[in-house]
N, C-alpha and C positions, 0 to 999 in steps of 0.2 A: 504494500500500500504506500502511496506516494503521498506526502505532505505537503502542500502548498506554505510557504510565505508571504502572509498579509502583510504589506507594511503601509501602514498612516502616517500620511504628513500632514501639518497645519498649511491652510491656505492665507498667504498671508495679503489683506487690501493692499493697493497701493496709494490708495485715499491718503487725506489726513484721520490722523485719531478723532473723533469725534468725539466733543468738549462735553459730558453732559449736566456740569454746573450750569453749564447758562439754560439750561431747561425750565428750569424753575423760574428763574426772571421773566425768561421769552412770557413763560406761561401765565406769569401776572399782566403783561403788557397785554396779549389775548383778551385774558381778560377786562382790563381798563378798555381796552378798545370797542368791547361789546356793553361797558357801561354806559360810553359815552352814547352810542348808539341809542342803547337802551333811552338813554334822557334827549335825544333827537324824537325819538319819537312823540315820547311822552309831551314836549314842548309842541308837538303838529296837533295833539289834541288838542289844545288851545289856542292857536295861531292867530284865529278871528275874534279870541275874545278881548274885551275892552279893559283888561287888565292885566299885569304880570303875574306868573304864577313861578315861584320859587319852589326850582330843580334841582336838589343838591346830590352831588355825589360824594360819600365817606367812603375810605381807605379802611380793610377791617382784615383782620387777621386769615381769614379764610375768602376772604376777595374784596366783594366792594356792595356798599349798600345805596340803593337811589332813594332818597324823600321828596313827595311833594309836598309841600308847606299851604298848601291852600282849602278853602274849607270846603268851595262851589266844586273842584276837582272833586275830592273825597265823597260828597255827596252823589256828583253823578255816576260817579265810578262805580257805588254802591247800591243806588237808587233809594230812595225813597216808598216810604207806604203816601194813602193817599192820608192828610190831614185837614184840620180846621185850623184855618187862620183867621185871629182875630186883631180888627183895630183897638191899641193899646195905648201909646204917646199920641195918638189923635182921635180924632173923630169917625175918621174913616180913611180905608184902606184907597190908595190910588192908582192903577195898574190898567196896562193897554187892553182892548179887547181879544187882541192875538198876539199870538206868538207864532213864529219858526223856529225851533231849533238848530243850535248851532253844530250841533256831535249825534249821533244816532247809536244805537249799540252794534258789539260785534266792530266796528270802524274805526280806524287809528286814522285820526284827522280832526279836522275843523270846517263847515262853511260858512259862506253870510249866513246871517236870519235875526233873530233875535224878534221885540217888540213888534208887534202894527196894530192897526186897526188904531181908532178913537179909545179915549181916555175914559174907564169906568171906576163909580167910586163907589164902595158898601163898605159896611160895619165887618162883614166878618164872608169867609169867600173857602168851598168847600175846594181844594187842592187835591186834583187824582192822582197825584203821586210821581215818581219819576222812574222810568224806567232806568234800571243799572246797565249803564256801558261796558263796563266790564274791562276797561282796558287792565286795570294791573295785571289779571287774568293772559287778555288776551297779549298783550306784552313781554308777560313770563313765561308762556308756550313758545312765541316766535323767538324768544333766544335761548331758552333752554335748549331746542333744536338745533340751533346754529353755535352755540358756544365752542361746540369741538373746532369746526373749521377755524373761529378766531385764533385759538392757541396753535393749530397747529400752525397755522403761515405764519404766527412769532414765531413757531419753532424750526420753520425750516427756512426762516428768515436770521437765524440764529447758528444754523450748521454751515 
């Protein structure tokens, strides 16, 4: 019976060694880049409205955190039940006959709209409620899916 001799050699790249300290950085910057993104959008929901809305982004040990600082965001974000509003510092409540809305749910943006119609005034005015847009929702689905891609073009922007 005849024995054969295996022999194994290592194959050796002729690349550079690839650095994987900078992994970790690249991978923060992925990240920061998908925050910012994240608060680009966020700021399209309110584009047309007539005020600023305060977008902040924090630095946090495990990535990064987005706040929005505004009450009228938070509220549509989450919607509303329908309520009773009553005239309080006055006499009577003063409010257009119509409205367009500005944002729609399910939609990351803003249109015109707001107020029309003639001017109505009562004591107290039964409010159907608002429907929830849903952006934080629909915001943190669209990059929770994409997050990978950010990191990796840090990272292969990094090798």
């Amino acid at each position: 019976m005849v024995l054969e001799m295996i022999k194994l050699t290592p194959i050796k790249p002729n690349a550079r060694a690839i650095n994987f300290s900078r992994f970790g950085p690249a991978a923060k910057l992925g990240i920061q880049d998908a925050a910012e993104d994240v608060k680009k959008d966020i700021e399209a929901t309110t584009a047309s409205w007539n005020h600023d809305v305060p977008v902040t982004i924090k630095e946090r040990t495990d990535g990064y955190s987005i706040t929005v600082d505004d009450a009228v965001w938070k509220m549509l974000d989450v919607g509303t039940r329908a309520h009773l509003i009553v005239a309080r510092k006055a006499k009577r409540l003063r409010f257009f006959g119509g409205f367009k809305a500005k944002t729609r749910p399910g939609f990351i943006g803003s249109t015109s709209g707001g107020a029309a119609g003639g001017p109505v005034f009562r004591r107290a005015v039964q409010h159907p409620g608002t429907t929830a847009r849903g952006w934080s929702k629909l915001i943190g689905a669209k990059y929770r899916s994409r997050l990978q891609s950010y990191i990796s073009k840090r990272i292969k922007e990094a090798m």
